[in-house]
C-alpha angles and dihedrals in degrees: 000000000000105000121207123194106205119191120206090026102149095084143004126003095359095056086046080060104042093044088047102047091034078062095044089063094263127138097232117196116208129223129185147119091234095081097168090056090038086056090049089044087045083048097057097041092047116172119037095038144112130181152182147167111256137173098200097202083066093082096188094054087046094056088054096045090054092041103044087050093049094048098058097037098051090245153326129262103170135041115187118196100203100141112107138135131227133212128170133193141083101319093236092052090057107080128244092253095051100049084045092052084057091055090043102048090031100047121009082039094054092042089051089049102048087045089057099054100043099088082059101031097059088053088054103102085227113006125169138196115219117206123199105217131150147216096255080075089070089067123001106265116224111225083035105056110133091041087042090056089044092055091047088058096051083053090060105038081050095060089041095055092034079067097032103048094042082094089059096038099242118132116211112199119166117204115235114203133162126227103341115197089239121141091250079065095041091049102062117116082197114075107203112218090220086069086052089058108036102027133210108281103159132060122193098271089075096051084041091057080043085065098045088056094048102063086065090037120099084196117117102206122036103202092192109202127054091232079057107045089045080055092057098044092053091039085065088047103047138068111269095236087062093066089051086051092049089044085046100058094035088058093051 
């Protein structure tokens, strides 16, 4: 039985995740710091599941989560980044401590994570690692700076790990969606003009379905979307002062 360890799986994207490969015959083991909302989800999935609360910028408690999961279940061939965090605003209106909390949970959490499941990942006959990134990490994204520059950052540490870990067998792919109807998205006091123009036009099922694809995929980056794999493949065509001009007018 193949076994996913899916971080920030008690909403969202992550959910989507958990609920679609638990149908698809997977174990699916839950991450999250929301651990009230990590049990119900359990609940609901019943057999064939494992979960417990994490705060994956703890990188001790994320070790032991990894090992004692791998541990019950025989394995892991999966891990599934999924945790992130999300503000939006002007960036000088978004205080020091919060821009620092995205880099922290995006990046440092995702690093912990991915450390941690290397020793079981590299003894999986086929294992992946799984990357959310996003499209604001083509061209940096005003209103979203901070969690722009983190996913950025899990681009490139995607690319740099997809060339590093081919000697051990493991593939590393990121997914990269637009705006995603989640409630990190709902849940924004600041309205970024660049949804007004371009609307909301995927929900985490999709991404969800995105992931799914991935672990067979020899691809790198997962643009999800068509509007957004049409982007990327005009965005390689294109001068790239023609994308800023594009960013520029969406976030007026």
């Amino acid at each position: 039985m193949n076994k996913i360890l899916i971080t920030g799986a008690a909403s969202g994207i992550g959910r989507a995740a958990a609920q679609l490969f638990h149908r698809h015959g997977w174990h699916t083991g839950l991450l999250d710091v929301n651990g009230a909302a990590l049990e119900a989800l359990a609940h609901t999935l019943g057999e064939r599941c494992w979960w417990r609360t994490l705060d994956v910028t703890d990188a001790g408690a994320a070790q032991a989560a990894v090992d004692d999961y791998a541990a019950e279940v025989g394995g892991l061939d999966v891990l599934f980044n999924c945790a992130g965090i999300l503000r939006t605003g002007h960036f000088e209106e978004i205080s020091a401590e919060q821009h620092a909390l995205i880099m922290d949970i995006n990046i440092t959490g995702l690093i912990n994570m991915t450390l941690a499941a290397f020793p079981w990942l590299r003894e999986a006959p086929a294992p992946v690692v799984i990357n959310m990134s996003s499209a604001s990490a083509l061209y940096g994204s005003p209103h979203l700076a901070s969690y722009s520059a983190s996913k950025f950052a899990v681009r490139g540490l995607t690319e740099a790990l997809h060339l590093e870990w081919e000697r051990h067998g493991i593939h590393v792919c990121d997914l990269m969606p637009p705006f995603v109807a989640t409630p990190m998205l709902s849940e924004q006091s600041f309205r970024m003009p660049a949804m007004d123009h371009l609307g909301v036009r995927l929900d985490a099922d999709d991404v969800a379905r995105a992931a799914l694809r991935a672990v067979s995929s020899r691809g790198v980056h997962h643009p999800v979307g068509l509007s957004f794999r049409i982007s990327m493949w005009l965005e390689k065509l294109t001068p790239r002062r023609f994308t800023r001009f594009v960013v520029r007018r969406l976030s007026r």
